[in-house]
C-alpha positions as a Python dict, from the first residue, in 0.01 Angstrom:
ca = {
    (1, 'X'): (0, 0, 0),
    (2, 'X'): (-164, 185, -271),
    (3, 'X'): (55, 488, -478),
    (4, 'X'): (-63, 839, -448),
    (5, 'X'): (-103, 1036, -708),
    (6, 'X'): (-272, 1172, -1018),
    (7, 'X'): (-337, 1011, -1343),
    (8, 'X'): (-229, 1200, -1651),
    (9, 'X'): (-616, 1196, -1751),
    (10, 'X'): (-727, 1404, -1447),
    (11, 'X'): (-495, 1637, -1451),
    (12, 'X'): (-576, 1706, -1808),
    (13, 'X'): (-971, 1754, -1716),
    (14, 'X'): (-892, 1976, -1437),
    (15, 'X'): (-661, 2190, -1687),
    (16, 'X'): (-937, 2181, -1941),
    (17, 'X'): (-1174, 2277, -1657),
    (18, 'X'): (-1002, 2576, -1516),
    (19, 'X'): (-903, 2672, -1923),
    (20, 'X'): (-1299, 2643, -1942),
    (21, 'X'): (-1411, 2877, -1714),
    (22, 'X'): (-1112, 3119, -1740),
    (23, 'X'): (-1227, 3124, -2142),
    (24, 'X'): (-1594, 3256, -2031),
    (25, 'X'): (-1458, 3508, -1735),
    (26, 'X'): (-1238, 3698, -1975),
    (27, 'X'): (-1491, 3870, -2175),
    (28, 'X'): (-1693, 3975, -1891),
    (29, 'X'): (-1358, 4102, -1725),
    (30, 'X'): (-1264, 4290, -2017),
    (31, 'X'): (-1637, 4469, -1976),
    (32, 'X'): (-1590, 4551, -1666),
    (33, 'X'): (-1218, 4697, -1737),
    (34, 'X'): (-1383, 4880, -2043),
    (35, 'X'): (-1676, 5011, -1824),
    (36, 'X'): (-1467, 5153, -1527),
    (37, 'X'): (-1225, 5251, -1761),
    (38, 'X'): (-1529, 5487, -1914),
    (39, 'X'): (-1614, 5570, -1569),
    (40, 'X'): (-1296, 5727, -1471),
    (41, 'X'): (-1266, 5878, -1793),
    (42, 'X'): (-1595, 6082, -1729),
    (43, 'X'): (-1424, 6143, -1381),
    (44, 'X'): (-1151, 6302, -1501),
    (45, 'X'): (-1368, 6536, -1743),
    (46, 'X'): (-1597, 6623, -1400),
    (47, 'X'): (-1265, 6719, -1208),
    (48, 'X'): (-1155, 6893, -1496),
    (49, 'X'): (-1465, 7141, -1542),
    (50, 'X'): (-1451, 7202, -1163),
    (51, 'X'): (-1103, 7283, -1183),
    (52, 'X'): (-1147, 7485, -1485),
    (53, 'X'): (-1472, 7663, -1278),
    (54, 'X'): (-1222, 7716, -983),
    (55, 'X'): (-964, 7886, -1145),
    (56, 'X'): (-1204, 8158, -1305),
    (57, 'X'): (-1325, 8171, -990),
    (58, 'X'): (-980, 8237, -793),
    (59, 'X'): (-839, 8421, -1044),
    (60, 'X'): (-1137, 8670, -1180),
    (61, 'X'): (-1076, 8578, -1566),
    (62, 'X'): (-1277, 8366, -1745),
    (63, 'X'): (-1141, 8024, -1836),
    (64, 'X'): (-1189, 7748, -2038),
    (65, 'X'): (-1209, 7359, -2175),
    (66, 'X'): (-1124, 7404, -2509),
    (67, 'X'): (-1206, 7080, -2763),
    (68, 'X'): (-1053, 7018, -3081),
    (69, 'X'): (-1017, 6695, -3319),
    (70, 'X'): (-754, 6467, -3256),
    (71, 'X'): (-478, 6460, -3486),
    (72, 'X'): (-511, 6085, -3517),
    (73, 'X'): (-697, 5805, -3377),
    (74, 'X'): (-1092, 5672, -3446),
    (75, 'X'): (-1315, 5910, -3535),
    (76, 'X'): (-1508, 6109, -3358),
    (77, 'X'): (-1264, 6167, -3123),
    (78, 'X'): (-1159, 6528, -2909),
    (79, 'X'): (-849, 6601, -2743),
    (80, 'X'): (-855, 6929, -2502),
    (81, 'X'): (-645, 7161, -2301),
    (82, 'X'): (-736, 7414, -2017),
    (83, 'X'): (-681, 7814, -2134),
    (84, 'X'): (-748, 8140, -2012),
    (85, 'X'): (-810, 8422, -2102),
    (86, 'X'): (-679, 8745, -2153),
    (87, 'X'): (-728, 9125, -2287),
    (88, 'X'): (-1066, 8968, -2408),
    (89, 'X'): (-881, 8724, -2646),
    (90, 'X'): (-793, 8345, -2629),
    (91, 'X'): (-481, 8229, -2699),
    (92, 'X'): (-432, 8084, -3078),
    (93, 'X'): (-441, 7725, -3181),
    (94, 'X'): (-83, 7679, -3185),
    (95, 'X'): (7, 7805, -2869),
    (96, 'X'): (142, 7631, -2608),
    (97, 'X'): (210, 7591, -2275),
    (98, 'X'): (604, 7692, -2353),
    (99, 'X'): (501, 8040, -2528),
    (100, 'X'): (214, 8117, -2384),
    (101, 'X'): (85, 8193, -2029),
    (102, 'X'): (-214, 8164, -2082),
    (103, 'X'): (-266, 7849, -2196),
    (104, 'X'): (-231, 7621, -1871),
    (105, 'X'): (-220, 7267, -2017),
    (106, 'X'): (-102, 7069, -2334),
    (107, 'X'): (-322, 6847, -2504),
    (108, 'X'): (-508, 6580, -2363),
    (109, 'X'): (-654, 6288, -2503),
    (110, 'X'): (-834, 6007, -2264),
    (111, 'X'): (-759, 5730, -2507),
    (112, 'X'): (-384, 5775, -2409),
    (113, 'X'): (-467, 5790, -2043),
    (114, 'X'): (-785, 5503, -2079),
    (115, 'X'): (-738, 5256, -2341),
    (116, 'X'): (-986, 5300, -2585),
    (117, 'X'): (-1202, 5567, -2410),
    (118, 'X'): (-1251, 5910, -2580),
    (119, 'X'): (-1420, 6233, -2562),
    (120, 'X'): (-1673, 6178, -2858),
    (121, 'X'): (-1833, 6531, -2886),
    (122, 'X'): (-1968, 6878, -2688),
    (123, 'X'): (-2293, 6941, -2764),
    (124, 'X'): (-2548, 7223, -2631),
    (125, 'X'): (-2899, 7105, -2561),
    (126, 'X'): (-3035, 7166, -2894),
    (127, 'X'): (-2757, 6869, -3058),
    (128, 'X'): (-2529, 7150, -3196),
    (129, 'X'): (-2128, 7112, -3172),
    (130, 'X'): (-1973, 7314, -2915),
    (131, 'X'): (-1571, 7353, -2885),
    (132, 'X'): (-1487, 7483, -2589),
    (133, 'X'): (-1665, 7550, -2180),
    (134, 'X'): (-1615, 7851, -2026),
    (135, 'X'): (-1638, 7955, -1677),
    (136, 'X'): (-1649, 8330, -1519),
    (137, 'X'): (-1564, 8446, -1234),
    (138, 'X'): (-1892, 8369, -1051),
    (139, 'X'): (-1837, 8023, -1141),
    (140, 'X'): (-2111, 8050, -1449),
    (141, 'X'): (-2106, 7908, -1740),
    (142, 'X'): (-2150, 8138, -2002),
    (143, 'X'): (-2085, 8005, -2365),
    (144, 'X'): (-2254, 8254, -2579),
    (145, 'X'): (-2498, 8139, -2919),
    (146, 'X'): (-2565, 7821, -2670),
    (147, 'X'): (-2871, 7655, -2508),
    (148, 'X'): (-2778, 7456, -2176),
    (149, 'X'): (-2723, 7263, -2073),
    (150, 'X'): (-2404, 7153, -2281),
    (151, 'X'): (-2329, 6780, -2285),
    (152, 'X'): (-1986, 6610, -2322),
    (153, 'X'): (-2017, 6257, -2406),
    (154, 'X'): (-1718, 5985, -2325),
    (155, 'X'): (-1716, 5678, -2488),
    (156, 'X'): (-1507, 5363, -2540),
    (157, 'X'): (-1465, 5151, -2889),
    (158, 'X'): (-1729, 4892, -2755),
    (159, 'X'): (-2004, 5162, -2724),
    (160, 'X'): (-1973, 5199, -2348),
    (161, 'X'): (-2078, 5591, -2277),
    (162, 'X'): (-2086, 5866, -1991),
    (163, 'X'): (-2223, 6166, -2070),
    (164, 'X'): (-2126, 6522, -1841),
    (165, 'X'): (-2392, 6803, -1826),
    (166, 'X'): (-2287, 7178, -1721),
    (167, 'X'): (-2573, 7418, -1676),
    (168, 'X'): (-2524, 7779, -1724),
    (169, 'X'): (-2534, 7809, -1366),
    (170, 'X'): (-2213, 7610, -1325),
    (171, 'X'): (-2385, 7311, -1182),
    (172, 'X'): (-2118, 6960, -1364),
    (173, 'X'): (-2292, 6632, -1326),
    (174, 'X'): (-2210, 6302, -1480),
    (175, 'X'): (-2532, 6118, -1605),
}
């Protein structure tokens, strides 16, 4: 009767086998977590602008996506909050949500949420900065000292990047 078994050489070739093609999987899963991770970054932005577009819609005043630098992390990077507005004025920088009504979120910065991922820049269609979107009540946007439409780009370290256009008519489409 012959003994079962495995030598201690084949189990070492299948562990160097399956250590094999683990080792060339892994950067092509990390792409793909990168990639989606980009992808629901951009998401987020979308659903942000519409909700942004909503509430100027529901409420009458004009609101906002308002972009500023983040206080730390790679460069270029944006963190933003959602404001509105009120007797035709904004609320200041260093507001917040716990002393002022009108500014509706804190700070938000994708690379906290996303790994890696960031809002990179705002730009209007002729490649000039642009800090903030606003909707009116109509559901328009209507930056002024703009050309649409303005595009929001969203980006992760490895160069991975969704870009978000709103037109002037309101219209929010990732690209």
């Amino acid at each position: 009767m012959g003994r079962r078994g495995f030598t201690t050489l084949e189990v070492i070739l299948v562990v160097v086998a399956i250590g094999i093609i683990a080792a060339a999987g892994i950067p092509t899963l990390l792409g793909t977590i990168q990639r989606y991770r980009t992808r629901t970054g951009a998401d987020q932005m979308v659903g942000e602008f519409r909700r942004v577009q909503s509430l100027a819609m529901i409420s009458g005043a004009r609101h906002r996506v308002f972009l500023r630098d983040c206080p730390s992390g790679p460069t270029p990077c944006k963190e933003y909050r959602i404001e509105r507005e009120s007797a035709s004025a904004w609320p200041g920088a260093s507001d917040g949500t716990g002393n002022n009504a009108n500014v509706l979120t804190e700070w938000v910065d994708l690379q906290r949420e996303y790994g890696g991922v960031r809002v990179r820049s705002l730009k209007d269609a002729g490649g000039v900065d642009a800090s903030d979107v606003i909707f009116d009540s109509r559901g328009a946007s209507v930056n002024a000292g703009v050309s649409y439409p303005l595009s929001l780009t969203v980006a992760n370290a490895a160069g991975d990047e969704r870009t978000i256009q709103v037109r002037s008519a309101g219209g929010v489409k990732v690209q």
